[in-house]
Structures are given as C-alpha cells and as structure tokens.
C-alpha positions in Angstrom: -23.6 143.3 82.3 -22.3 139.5 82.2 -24.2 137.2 83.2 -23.7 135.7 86.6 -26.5 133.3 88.7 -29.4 135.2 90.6 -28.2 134.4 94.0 -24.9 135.8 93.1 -26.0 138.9 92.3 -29.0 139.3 94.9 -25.6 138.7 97.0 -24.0 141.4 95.9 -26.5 144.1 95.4 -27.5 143.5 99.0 -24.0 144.0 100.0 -23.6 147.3 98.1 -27.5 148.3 99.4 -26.7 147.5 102.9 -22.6 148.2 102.8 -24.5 152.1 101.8 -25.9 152.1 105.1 -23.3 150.5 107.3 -20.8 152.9 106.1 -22.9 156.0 106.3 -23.6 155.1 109.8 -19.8 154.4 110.7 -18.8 158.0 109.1 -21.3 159.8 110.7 -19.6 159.6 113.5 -16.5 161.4 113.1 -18.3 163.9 110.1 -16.5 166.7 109.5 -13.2 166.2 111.8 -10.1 166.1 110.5 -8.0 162.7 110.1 -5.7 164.3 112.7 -8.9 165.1 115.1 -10.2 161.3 114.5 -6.8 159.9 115.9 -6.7 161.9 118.8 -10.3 161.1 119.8 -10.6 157.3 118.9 -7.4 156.0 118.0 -8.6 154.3 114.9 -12.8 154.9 114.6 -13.9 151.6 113.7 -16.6 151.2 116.3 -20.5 152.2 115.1 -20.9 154.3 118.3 -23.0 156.9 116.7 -23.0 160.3 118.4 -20.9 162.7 115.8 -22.5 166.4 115.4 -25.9 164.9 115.0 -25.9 163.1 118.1 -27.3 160.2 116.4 -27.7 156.6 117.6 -25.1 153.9 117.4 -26.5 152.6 113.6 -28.6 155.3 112.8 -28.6 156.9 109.4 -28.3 160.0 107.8 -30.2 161.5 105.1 -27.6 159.9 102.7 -29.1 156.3 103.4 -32.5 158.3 103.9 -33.3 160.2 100.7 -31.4 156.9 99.0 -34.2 154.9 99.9 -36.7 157.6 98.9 -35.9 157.6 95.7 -36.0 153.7 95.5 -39.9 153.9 96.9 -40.2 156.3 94.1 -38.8 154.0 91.5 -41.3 151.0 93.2 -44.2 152.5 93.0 -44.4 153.2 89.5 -42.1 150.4 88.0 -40.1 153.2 86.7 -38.2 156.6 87.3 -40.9 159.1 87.3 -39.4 162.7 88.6 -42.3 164.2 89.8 -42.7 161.1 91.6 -39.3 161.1 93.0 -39.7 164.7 94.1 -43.0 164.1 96.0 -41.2 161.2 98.0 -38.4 163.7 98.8 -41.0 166.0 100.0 -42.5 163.4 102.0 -39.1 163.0 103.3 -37.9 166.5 104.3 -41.5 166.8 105.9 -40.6 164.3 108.1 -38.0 166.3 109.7 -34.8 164.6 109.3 -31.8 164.9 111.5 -29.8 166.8 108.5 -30.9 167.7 104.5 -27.7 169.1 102.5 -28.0 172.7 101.4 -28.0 171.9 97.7 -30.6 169.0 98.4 -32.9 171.0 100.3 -32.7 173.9 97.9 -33.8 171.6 95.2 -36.8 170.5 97.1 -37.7 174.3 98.6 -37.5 175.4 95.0 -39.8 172.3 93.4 -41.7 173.3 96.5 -42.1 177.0 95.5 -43.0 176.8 91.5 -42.8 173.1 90.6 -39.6 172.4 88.8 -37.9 169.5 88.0 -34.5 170.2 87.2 -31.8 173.1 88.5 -30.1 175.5 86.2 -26.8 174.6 85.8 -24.5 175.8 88.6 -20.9 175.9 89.5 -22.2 175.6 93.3 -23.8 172.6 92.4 -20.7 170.5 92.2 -21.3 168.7 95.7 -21.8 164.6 96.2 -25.7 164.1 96.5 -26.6 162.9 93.5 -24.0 160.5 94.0 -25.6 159.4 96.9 -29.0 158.9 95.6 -28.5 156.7 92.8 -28.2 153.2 94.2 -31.4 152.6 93.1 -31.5 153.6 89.4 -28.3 151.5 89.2 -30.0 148.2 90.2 -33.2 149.4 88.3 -31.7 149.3 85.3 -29.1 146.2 84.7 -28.8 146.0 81.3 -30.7 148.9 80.2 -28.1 151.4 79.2 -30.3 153.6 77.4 -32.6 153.9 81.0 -29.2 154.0 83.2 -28.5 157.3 81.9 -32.0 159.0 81.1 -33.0 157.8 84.6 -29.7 159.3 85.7 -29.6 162.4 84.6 -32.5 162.8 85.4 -32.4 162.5 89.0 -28.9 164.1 89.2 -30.5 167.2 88.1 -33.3 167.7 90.4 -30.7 169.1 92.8 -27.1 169.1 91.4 -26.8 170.0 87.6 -23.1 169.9 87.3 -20.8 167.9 85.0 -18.4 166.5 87.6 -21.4 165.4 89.5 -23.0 164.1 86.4 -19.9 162.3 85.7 -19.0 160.9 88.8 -22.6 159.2 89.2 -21.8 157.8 85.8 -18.9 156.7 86.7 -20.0 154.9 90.0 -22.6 153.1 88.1 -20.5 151.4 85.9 -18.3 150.6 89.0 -21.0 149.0 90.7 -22.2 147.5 87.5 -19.2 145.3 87.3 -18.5 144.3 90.7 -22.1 142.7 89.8 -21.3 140.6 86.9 -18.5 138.8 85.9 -16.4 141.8 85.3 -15.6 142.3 88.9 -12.8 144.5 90.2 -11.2 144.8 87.2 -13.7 146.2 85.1 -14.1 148.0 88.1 -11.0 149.5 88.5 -11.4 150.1 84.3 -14.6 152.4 84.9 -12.3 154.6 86.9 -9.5 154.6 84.6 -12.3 156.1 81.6 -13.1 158.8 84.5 -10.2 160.2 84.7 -9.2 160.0 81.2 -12.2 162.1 80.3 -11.7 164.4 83.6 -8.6 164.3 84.9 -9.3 166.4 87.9 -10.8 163.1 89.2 -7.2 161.1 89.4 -6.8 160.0 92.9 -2.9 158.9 92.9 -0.7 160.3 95.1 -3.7 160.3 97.4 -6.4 162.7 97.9 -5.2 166.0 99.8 -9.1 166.3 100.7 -12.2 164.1 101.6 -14.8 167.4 101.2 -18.2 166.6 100.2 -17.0 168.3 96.6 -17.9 165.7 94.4 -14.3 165.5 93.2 -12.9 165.4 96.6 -15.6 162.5 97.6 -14.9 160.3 94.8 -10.9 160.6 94.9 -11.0 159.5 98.3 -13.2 156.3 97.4 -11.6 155.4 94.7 -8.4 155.2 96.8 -9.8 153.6 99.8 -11.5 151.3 97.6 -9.0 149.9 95.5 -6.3 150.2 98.4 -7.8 147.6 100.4 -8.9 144.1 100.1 -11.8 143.5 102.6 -15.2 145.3 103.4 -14.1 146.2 106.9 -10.0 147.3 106.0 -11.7 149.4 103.5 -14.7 151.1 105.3 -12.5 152.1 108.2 -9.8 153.7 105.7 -12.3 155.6 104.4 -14.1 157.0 107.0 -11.1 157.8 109.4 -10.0 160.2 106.4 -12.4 162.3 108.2 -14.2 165.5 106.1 -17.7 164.4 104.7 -16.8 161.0 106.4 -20.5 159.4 106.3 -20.9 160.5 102.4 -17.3 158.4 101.8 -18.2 156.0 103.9 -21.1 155.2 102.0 -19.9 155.4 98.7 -17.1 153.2 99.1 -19.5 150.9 101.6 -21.5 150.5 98.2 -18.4 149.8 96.2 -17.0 147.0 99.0 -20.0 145.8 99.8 -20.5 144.8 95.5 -17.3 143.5 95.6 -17.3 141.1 98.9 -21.0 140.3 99.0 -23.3 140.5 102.0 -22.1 137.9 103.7 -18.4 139.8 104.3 -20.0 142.8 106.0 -18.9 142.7 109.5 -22.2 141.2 111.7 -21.5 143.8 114.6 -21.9 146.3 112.3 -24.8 144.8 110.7 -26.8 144.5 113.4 -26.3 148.0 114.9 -28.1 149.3 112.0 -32.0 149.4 112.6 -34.0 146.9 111.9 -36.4 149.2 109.8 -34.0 150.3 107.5 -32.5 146.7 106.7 -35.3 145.0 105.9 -36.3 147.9 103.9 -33.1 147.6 101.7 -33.6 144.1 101.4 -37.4 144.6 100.1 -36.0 147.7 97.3 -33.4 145.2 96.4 -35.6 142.2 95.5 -37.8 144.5 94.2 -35.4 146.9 92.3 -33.2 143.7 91.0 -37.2 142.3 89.6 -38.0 145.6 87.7 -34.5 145.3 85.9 -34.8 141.8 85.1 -38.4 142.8 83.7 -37.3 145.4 81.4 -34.8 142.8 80.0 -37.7 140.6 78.7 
C-alpha cells in the first residue's frame, strides 16, 4: 500500500469501520423488500428509523456489524488471526442471543459447536455474503502484509462459507479498501474490480444488477455499482440500500467502501449519532488497535 500520513489513514479506516455500521443500520430497515416496496413505503429511505423485520432501534445493528466486530476482538487479543480464537468469540456471540445469525453462519458455528471444526467442506450453498462481511478486520490487520491478507483470509472465509465466489469477492473487497487507504484511491479502486471480473466474469455489474440477494455475486454487483455511481458517502449509501433485497448486507459493504473513500468526517452526523454509543467507540478502539498491529508486523 502507498504510503500516506497516519492521520490520513486513521481517517479513513474509521470511515470504512464506522461507514460498516451506519450502513448496516440504514439497510436494515427496509431488509428484504423490494425497490418497488421501498418507494411506496418511504418515498426515498434515507432516514435511520430502525424498525425493518427485526423491529430494531433507530441505529441499531445487525449481526453484520456484530460478528464484524467479533472477529476484530479475536484478532486483538492475540495480536494475530487465530481461528479457534475467532470461533470461540463467535460462540460467545451467538450465546448472546442476537436479533438475527445467517443460516450459513450459524451452521458454521452449530457445527464447530458439535465436533470442533474449523473450516466447511466446500459447498455450492455456501455462496452467500458473510464472509464478506466479516473481514474488515483482517483487512486493516494486515496493511502491507500480503502474504497474512490472504492466509488470514481464507482462513476466516472458510469457517462458514467455503466457496470460490465468496473467496473471491472478500479478495476482491480487500484490495478495494486497500487503496481507497493509500495513495491509490478510487482508481486503484475501481482497478481491483476490473481484475474481479476479468477472472470471474459473473461478477460484472454493468448494465446494472437485476438483483441485490444476499448471493455473494448479487451483493457485490450491487456495491460495486452504487459505489462507483456516486460521489458522496450519503448519495451512495442511500442508492444502495433503497435497492432493497439483503439491504443492510449492501449497505454495509458499500458503507465500507464510501466511508474509505470520503473519510470519517463525510459521514452524515445524524446518522452518526443514531448509531449507539457502545458500538462506536468500540470501532474506534479495534481501529487504533487493528491499524497498530499492522504497522507492527511492518517492522
């Protein structure tokens, strides 16, 4: 990654970290309705009311944000991606009964529960988004460790979702997010997405997306158009997530992308502050401490 100053890129890991979260929270609202659905309900959503088919609260989270964080804690507590480690702090957090676990997620932790394995068999049913949605963490682990990136990678993809598209597509996001971090910035952005879908076509996301599903391919197509469609944190959050389908998974992902790109600072305050106060100053402690551990294995 180029260089670029410590503040700048504190900026803009915190923006991705907390642009996650903001944009799960946003999605979650309108979760599985249709674009159609969305307009006839709220016009254009674009207000963090919560509700949804959770109920939730305006700001709260779903276990996107949630298992995110677990396997940052992970990460923390041992300087390094351990995945028995990883898997116990996912245990801790399906114990703690949250509003919604994914049904390839939870069958990865029910079976480590059951005879202690670490990785799934691979599975055509396995193609869904959340690995994806996990892997903030290993990302801004390891900066400039390309050789750790993808180990650590792999490696947490796998406990649930053992699947090339899904393998690819967390790749793929990584160097995305990678570059909005340095120097390279959109462009080496948008450049990430172009290898993507010269190695896996399926991916290619113009005209746009027929479907936002929480298929990993579906997920990522809709992103990636959202994302480079738009030029601001807000113009492209509320693209995304009034697309409707898995509308808190989308939201998040191109939250992370926008919030890279536009810092912090651009992330609109109202939404900001809706999100609880527990979960932001957690983001901003696994973000100091994340950004620390790479900079560590760089010396």
């Amino acid at each position: 990654m180029t260089a670029v100053s410590r503040e700048e890129r504190r900026a803009r890991a915190l923006g991705a970290y907390l642009g996650f979260a903001v944009g799960d929270a946003l999605g979650a609202t309108v979760e599985f309705l249709s674009a159609e659905e969305i307009a006839e309900r709220y016009g254009v959503h674009r207000r963090m009311i919560g509700g949804g088919w959770l109920g939730l609260k305006p700001g709260q989270v779903t276990d996107d944000t949630e298992m995110c964080l677990a396997v940052g804690r992970a990460i923390l507590a041992l300087g390094r991606f351990d995945p028995c480690a990883m898997a116990e702090e996912l245990v801790r957090w399906y114990r703690s009964r949250p509003v919604d676990v994914g049904a390839t997620c939870l069958q990865g932790i029910r079976r480590y529960l059951t005879d202690g394995s670490l990785e799934a068999l691979p599975s055509r049913w396995h193609g869904g988004n959340g690995a994806c949605l996990r892997n903030l963490p290993v990302i801004l682990a390891t900066l400039g460790d390309e050789e750790a990136f993808g180990r650590w990678t792999i490696g947490q993809c796998h406990f649930t979702h053992n699947h090339r598209f899904s393998d690819a597509g967390t790749l793929a996001l990584r160097e995305m997010v990678r570059s909005l971090l340095g120097d390279e910035g959109i462009s080496g952005a948008r450049a990430a997405a172009d290898r993507l879908i010269a190695r896996h076509p399926v991916f290619a996301f113009d005209p746009h997306p027929a479907s936002s599903s929480g298929y990993v391919v579906d997920t990522i197509q809709t992103v990636f158009f959202t994302f480079f469609g738009n030029d601001s944190f807000a113009s492209c959050l509320i693209a995304t997530v009034n697309r409707g389908g898995d509308a808190d998974s989308t939201g998040a992902l191109a939250g992370m992308l926008a919030g890279a790109r536009y810092t912090a600072e651009k992330i609109p305050q109202g939404w900001l502050r809706k999100l609880p106060t527990k979960v932001v100053k957690e983001i901003e402690i696994q973000v100091d401490g994340l950004l620390a551990l790479a900079d560590a294995r760089r010396r």
